[in-house]
DRENVOSE-8354 format. One record per residue: x, y, z of N, C-alpha, C in turn. Coordinates in steps of 0.02 Angstrom, whole numbers, plus 32768, in hexadecimal, padded with zeros to 4 digits. Atoms other than C-alpha are relative to their C-alpha. Layout:
BEGIN
XYZXYZXYZ;...
END
This chain:
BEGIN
7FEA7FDC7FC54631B647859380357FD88026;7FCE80167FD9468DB5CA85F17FE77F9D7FF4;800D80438001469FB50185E7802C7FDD8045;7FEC801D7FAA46AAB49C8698800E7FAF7FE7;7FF5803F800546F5B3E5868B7FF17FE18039;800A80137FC046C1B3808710801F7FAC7FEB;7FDC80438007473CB2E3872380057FD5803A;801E80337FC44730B24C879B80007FC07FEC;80148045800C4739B19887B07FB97FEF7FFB;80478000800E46ADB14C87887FC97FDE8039;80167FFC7FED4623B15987EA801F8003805C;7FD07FDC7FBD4680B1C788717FBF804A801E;80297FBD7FE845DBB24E8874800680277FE7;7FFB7FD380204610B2A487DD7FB780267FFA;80407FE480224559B2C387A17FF88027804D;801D7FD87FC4452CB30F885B802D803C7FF7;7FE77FAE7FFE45B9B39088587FEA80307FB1;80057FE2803A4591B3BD87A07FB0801D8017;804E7FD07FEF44D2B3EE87DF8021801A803B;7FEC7FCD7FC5451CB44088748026803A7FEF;7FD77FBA8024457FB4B788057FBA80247FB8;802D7FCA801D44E3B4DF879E7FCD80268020;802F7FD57FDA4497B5098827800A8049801F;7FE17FC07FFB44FAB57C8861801180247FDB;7FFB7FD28039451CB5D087C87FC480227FE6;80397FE28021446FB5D287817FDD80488051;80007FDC7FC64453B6288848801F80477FF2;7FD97FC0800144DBB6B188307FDE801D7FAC;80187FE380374494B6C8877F7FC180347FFA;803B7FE97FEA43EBB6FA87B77FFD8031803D;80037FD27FCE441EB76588427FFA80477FE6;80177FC5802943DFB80F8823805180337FFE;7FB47FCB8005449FB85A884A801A7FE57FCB;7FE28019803244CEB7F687C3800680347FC1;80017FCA803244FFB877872580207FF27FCC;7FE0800A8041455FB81086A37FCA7FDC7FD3;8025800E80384527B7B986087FD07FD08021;8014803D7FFD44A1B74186137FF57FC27FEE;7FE4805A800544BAB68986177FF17FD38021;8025801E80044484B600861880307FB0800E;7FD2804D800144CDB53B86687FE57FCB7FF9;802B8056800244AFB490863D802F7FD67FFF;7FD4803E7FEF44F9B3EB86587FEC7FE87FC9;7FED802C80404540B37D85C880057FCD8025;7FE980357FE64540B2D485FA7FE37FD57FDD;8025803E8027452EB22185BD7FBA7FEF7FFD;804E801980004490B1FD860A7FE280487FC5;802C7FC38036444FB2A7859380067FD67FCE;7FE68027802D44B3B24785027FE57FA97FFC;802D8050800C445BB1918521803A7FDA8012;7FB88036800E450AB15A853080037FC7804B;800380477FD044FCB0A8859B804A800B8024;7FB77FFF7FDB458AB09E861F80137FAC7FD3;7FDE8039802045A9AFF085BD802D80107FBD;7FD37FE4804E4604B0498529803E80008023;7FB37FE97FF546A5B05F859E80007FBA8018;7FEE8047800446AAAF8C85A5803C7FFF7FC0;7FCC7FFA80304713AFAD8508801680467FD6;7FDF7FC2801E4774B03184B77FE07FF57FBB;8004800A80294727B006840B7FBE80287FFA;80337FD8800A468AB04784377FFF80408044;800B7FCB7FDA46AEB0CA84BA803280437FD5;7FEC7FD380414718B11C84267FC8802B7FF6;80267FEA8023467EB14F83D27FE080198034;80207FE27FCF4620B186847F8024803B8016;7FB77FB57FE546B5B1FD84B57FF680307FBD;801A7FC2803F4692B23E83FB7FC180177FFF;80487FE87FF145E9B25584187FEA80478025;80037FDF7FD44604B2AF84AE801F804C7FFE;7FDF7FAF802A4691B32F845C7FC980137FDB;80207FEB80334618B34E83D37FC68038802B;80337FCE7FD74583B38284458023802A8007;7FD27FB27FF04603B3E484A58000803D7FE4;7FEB7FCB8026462FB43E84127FB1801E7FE2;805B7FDF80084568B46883D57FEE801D8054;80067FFD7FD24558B486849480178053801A;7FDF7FC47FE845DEB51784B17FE4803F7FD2;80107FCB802445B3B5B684908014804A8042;7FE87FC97FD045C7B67584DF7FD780268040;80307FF47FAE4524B67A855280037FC58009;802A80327FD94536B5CB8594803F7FEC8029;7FCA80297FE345B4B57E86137FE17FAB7FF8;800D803A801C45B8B4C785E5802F7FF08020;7FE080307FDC45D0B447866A7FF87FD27FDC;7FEB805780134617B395862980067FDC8030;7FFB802F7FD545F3B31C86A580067FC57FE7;7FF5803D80034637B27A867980497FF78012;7FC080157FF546D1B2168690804F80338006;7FD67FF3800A4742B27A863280607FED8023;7FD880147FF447D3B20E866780477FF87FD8;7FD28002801F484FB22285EA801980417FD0;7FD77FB07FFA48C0B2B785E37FFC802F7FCB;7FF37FE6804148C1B2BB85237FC1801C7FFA;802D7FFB800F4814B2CE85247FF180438012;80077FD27FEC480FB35785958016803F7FE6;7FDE7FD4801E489BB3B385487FD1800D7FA6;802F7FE2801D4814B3AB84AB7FD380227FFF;802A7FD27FC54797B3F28508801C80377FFE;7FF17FCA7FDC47F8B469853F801F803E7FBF;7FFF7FDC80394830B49F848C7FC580237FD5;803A7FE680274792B4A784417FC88034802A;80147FC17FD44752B52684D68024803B7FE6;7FD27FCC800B47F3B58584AA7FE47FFE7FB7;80297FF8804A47B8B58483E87FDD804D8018;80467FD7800E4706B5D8841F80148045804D;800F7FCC7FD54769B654849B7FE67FFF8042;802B7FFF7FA14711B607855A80317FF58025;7FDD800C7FAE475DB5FC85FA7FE97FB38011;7FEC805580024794B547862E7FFA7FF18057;7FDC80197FC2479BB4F886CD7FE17FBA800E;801E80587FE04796B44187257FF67FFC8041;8021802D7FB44749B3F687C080147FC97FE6;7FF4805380094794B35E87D97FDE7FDB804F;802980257FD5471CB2F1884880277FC7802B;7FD9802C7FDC477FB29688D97FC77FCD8016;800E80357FC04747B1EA892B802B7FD47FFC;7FBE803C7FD747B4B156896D7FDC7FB27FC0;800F803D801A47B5B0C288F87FD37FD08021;8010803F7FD8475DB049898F7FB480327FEA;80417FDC800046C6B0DB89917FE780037FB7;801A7FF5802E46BCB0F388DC7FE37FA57FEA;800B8043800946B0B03A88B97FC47FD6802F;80337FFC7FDD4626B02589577FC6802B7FD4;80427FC7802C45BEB0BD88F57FE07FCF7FC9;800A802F804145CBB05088677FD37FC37FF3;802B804F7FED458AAFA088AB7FD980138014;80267FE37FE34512B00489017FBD80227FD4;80267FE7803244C7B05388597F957FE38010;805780277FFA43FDB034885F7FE380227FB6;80247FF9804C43E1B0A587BD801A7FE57FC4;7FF0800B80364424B04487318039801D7FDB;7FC47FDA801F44C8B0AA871780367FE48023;7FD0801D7FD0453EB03A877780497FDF7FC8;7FDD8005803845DFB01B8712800F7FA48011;7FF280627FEF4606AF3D8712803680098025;7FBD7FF77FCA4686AF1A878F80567FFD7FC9;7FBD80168028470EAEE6870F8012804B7FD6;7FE27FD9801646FDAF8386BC800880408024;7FE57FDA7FCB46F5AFEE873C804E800E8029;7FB580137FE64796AFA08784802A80267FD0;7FD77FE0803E47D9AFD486C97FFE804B8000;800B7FB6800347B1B07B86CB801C801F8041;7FCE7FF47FB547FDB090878C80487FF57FE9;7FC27FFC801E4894B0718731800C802A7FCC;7FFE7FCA80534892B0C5868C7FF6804B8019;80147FC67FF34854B15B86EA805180348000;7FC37FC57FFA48DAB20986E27FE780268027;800F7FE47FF448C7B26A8755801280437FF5;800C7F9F800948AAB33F8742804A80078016;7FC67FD57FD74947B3AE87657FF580308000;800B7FB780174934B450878A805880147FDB;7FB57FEA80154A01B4568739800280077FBB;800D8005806249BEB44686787FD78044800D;80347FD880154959B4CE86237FB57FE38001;80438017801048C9B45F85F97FD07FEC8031;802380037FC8489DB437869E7FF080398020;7FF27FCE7FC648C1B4D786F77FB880567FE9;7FEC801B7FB74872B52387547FD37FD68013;8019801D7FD8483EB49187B37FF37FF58041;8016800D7FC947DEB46C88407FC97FCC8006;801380377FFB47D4B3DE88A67FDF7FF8802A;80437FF97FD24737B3A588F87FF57FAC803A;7FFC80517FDD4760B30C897C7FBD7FF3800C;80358022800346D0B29089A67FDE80158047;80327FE37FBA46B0B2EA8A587FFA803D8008;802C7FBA80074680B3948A217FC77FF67FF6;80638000800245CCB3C18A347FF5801C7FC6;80057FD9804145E5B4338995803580127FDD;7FCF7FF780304646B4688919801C804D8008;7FEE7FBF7FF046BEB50A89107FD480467FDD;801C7FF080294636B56788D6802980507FEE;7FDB7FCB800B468DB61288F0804180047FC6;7FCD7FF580474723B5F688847FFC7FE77FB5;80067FF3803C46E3B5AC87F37FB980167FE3;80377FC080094658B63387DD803780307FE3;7FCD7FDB801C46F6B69D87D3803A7FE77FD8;7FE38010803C4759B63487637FCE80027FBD;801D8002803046C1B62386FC7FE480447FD2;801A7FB7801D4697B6D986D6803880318013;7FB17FDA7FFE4751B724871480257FE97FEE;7FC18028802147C5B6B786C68021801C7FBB;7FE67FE3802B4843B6D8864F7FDF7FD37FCB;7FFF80188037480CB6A985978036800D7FE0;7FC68010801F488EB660853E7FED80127FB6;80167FDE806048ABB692846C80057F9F7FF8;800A80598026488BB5E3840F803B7FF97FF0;7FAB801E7FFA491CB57C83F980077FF47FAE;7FDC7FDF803E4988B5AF836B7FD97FB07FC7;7FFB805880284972B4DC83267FB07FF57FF2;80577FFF800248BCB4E4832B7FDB80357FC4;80237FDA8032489BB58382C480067FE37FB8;7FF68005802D4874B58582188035803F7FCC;7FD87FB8801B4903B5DF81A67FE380097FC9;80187FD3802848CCB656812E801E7FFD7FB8;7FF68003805A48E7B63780708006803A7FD6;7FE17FB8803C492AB6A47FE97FBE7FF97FBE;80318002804848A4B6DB7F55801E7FD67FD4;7FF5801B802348B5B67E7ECB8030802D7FC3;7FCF7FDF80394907B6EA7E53803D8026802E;7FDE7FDC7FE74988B7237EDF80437FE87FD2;7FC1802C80334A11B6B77E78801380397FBE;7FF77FED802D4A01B70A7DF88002804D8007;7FFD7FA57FE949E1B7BB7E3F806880158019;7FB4801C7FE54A9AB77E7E908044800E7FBA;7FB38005803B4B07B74C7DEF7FF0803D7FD7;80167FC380314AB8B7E67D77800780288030;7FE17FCE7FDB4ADDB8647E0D804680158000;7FBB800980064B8AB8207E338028801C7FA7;7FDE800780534BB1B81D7D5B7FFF804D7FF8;7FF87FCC80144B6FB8C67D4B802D802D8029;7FD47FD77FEF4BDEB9157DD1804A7FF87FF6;7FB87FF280124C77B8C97D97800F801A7FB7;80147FDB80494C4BB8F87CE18011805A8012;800B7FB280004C22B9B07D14803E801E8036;7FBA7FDB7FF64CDDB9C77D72801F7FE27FD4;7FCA7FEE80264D43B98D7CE87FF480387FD2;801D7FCA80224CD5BA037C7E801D8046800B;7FDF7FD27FDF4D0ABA7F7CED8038800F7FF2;7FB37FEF7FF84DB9BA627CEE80227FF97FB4;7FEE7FFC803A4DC5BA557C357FD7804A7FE7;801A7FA880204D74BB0C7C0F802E80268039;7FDE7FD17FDA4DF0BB437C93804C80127FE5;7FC97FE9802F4E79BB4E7C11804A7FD7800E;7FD9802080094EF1BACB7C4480087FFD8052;7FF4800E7FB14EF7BAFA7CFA7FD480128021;80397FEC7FD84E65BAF27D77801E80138042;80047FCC7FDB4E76BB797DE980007FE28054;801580137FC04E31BB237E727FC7803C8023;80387FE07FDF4DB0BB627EF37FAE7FF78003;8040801E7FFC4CE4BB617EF77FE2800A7FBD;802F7FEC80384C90BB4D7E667FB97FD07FFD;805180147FF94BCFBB1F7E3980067FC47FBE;801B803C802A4B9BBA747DCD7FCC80017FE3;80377FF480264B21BA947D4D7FE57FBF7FF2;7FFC803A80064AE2B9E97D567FB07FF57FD9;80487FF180074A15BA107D36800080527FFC;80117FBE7FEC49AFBAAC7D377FF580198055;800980007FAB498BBA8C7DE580357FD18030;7FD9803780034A23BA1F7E0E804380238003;7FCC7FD180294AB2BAA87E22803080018047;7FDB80187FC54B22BA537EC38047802C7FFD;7FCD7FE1800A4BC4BAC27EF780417FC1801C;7FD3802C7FE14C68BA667F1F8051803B7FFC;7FBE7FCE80024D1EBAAF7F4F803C7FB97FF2;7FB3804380314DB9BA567EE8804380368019;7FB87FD37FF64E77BA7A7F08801080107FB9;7FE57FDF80334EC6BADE7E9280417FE07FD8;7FD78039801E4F08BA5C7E207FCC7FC57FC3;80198015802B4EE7B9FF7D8B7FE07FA9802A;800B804D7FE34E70B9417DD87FF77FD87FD0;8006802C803C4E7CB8B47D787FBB7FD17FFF;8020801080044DF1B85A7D367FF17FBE8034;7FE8802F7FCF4E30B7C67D907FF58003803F;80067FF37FC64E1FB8137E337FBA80068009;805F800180014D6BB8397E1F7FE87FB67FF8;8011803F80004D51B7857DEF7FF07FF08036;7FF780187FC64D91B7517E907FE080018025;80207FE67FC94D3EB7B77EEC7FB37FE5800B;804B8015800D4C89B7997E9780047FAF8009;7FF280387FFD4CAFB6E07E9C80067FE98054;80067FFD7FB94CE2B6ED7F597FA38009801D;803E7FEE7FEB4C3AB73D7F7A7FBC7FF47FED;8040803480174BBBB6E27F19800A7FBC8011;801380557FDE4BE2B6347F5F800580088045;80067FED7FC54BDBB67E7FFC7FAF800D8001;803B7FE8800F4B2AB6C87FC97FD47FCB7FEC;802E8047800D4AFFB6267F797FF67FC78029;8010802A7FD34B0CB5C17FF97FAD801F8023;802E7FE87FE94A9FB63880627FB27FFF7FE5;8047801280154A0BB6347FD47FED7FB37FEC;8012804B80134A11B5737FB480067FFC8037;800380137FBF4A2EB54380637FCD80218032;800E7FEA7FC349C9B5B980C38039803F801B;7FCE7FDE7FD94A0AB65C81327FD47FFE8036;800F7FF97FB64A1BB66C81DA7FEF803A8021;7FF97FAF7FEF4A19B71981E87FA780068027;804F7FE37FCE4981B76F82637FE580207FD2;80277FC7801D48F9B7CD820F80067FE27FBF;801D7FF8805648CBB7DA8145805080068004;7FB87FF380264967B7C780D77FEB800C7FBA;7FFC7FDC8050496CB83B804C802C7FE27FBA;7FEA8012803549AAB7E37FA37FEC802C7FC1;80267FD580544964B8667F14804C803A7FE7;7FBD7FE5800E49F5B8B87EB680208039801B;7FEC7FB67FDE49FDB9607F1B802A7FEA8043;7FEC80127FD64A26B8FC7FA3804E7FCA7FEF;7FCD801F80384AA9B8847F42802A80288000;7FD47FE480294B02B9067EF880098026803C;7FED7FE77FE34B07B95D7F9980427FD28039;7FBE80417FCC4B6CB8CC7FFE803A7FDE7FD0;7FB28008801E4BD7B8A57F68801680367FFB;7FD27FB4800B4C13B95F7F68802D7FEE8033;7FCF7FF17FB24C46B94D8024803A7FC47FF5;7FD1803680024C83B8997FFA804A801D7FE5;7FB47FE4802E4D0CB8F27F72801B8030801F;7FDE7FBD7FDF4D24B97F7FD680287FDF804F;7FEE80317FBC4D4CB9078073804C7FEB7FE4;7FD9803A80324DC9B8917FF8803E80137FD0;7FF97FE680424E04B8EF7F7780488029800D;7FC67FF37FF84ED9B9167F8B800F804E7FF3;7FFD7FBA801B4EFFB9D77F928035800F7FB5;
END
């Protein structure tokens, strides 16, 4: 349904606004005026994941925690659940993953970015009494390394920012980003492209052969001079494609060209992959119908 990022220096009160937005959600969910789908929120976060705030002392092992954390994510999202991420998320790239792999499964996106003042977040910090307090040295590191949100990118937007002297969070607007928001189509780089059957190759060169075969045929039972105009390709029993020629003898040569033009054009498409939207038809009815247009496109009056 929708995926919420919640971003913040560290230990700025992210985890408090992330339960203050399920509260209010799971609230409006349960209200009896309520009439859309039902759904369901939960918070992703390290402490769920076991993940020690000592993993972001080095990038070697906070690699593999940040993967941890996508991974859940992705077992996580789904179309009854809004899925808050409360952690760090301090680095832009990360987000902008995030924010792809929502667009993938189709949810509505948005960020809270958690304001406090470097002197306050760093007080919260020394202050810790439950065992989640980040070391001062790396804390300091991470006050630097941090990016902050824009609402001026896609991957952030829309964002909303929640300074350190609000009593609550905007609960009104992202209720309505989270269940009115535009869903975006998955990003073109992300999908998977769609493969040609295995025998399309060959459905390809034996289509192409037989239609240039079955117009010289033509134009040699036409008594020296082909007429020109529409005539039908007896190519199969079921296989009987029309095409319109100028009234003039074509040389074999020219058909070459043509079929030659249009199968390494075609071959790319089934060895590489097409881009094309929807099912792509390769079976010879279809073949022999796009090299007609091809010659009829090409083909000198």
């Amino acid at each position: 349904m929708a995926l919420i990022t919640i971003s913040g220096y560290p230990s700025s009160g992210k985890t408090r606004r992330a339960e203050q937005i399920k509260t209010h959600l799971e609230k409006r969910l349960q209200d009896p005026n309520y009439t859309g789908p039902k759904l369901k929120v939960h918070i992703l976060s390290d402490d769920e994941l076991n993940i020690d705030r000592s993993v972001y002392n080095e990038s070697r092992s906070e690699k593999p925690a940040r993967g941890a954390l996508f991974t859940a994510m992705q077992r996580l999202m789904s179309r009854d659940t809004i899925l808050i991420v409360d952690s760090l998320n301090y680095i832009k790239g990360f987000r902008y993953q995030m924010y792809c792999a929502a667009r993938e499964l189709k949810l509505r996106v948005c960020t809270v970015y958690v304001v406090a003042t470097h002197d306050l977040a760093r007080e919260w910090n020394s202050t810790r009494t439950d065992g989640k307090a980040y070391s001062p040295e790396t804390f300091e590191n991470l006050l630097l390394r941090y990016e902050e949100p824009s609402s001026m990118v896609r991957w952030d937007s829309p964002l909303f920012t929640v300074p350190w002297l609000d009593e609550d969070v905007p609960a009104d607007d992202i209720w309505k980003a989270v269940t009115e928001g535009v869903v975006k189509p998955p990003n073109a780089g992300t999908q998977a492209v769609p493969k040609a059957p295995t025998d399309a190759l060959r459905a390809l060169e034996h289509t192409t052969t037989s239609i240039v075969a079955a117009i010289m045929s033509e134009q040699a039972n036409s008594g020296g001079f082909f007429p020109g105009g529409s005539i039908t390709l007896s190519l199969s029993d079921g296989l009987k494609p029309r095409i319109t020629l100028p009234a003039r003898n074509i040389t074999l040569s020219e058909l070459q060209r043509m079929k030659r033009q249009f199968t390494t054009v075609h071959k790319k498409a089934i060895t590489l992959g097409t881009t094309e939207k929807g099912s792509v038809d390769w079976s010879e009815e279809s073949v022999a119908e796009k090299f007609v247009a091809h010659v009829e496109e090409n083909i000198k009056p």
